[in-house]
Structures are given as C-alpha cells and as structure tokens.
C-alpha positions as CSV (number, residue, x, y, z in Angstrom):
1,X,81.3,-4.4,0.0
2,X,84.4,-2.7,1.6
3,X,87.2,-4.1,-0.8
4,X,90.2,-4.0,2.1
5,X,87.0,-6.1,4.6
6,X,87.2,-8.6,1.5
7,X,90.7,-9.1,1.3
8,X,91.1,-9.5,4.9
9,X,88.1,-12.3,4.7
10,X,90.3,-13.3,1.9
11,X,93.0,-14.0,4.2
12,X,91.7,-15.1,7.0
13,X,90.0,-18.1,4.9
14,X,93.7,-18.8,3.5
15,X,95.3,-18.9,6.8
16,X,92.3,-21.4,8.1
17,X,92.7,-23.5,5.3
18,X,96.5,-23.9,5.5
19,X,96.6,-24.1,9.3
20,X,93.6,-27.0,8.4
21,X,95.7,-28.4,5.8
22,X,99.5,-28.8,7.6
23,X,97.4,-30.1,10.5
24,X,96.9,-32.9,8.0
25,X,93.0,-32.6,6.8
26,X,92.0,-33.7,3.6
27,X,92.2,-31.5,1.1
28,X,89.1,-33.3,-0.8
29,X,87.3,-33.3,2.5
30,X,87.6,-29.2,3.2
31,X,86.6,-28.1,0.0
32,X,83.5,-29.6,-0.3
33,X,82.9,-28.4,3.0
34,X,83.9,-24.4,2.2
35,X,81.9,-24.4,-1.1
36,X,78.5,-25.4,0.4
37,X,78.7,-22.9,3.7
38,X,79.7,-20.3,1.0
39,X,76.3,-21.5,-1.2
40,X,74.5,-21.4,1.9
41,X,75.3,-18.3,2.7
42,X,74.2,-17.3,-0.7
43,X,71.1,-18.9,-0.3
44,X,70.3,-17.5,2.8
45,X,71.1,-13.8,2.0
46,X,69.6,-13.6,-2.0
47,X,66.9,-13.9,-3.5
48,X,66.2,-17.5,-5.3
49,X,66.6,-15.7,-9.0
50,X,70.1,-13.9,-7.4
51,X,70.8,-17.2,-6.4
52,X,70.6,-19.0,-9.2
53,X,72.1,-16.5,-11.4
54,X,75.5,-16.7,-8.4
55,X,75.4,-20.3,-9.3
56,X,75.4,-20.2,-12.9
57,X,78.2,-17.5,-12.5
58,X,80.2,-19.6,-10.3
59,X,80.1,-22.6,-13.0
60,X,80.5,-20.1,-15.7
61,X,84.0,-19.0,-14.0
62,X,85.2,-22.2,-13.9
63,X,87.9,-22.1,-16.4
64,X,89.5,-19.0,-14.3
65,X,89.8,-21.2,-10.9
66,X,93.6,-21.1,-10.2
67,X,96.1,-23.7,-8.7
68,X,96.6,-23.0,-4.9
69,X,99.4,-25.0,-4.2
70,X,101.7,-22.3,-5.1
71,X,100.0,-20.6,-1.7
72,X,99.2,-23.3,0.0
73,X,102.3,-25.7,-0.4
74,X,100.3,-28.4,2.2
75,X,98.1,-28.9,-0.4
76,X,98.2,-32.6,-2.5
C-alpha cells in the first residue's frame, strides 16, 4: 500500500463526501452507506479470520474516530 495512493483515496473520499454533503444529503444517511462498501470490500478481499480481526480493530479504534466538521463544515 503506496502511502501517497492512500492519501489521494483519502481525498478523493473527502471531496465526494463534502460535494455529497453541501448538495444537501444526509449526513446519517452517507455514513452508513460508506462504512458497509468499505466492510464489503474487506469482506471480499480477506480472508474470514482477517476479516474479523479488521472488524474487531475497527471497533477497538473507536475512541480515536475524530470530529469532521472542522473539514467538512456542511456537516450537522
């Protein structure tokens, strides 16, 4: 994993989501939507142990999600 390729992605995602966002979509309605493409994706490309471990890492982390609406000001 190509860490410049990842912060484009990065980016790219951001821009989509505030474009999404000041177009007035729900914020409570794209999340949902972004976190199960991105566990299918996982699903799809590990194995089901990888998986699950991803998934218990993911919940483990969440005390280190941030606040976006510094970056994304159209959020609510």
């Amino acid at each position: 994993m190509n860490e410049d390729n990842l912060l484009k992605v990065y980016e790219e995602y951001m821009s989509l989501t505030g474009k999404l966002l000041s177009e007035d979509a729900n914020a409570l309605e794209l999340a949902p939507i972004m976190i199960k493409i991105g566990l299918e994706i996982y699903k799809t490309v590990m194995s089901k142990e990888d998986f699950d471990r991803m998934v218990d890492y993911i919940s483990d982390c969440r005390g280190d999600v941030r606040n976006l609406s510094e970056f994304l000001p159209e959020i609510h």
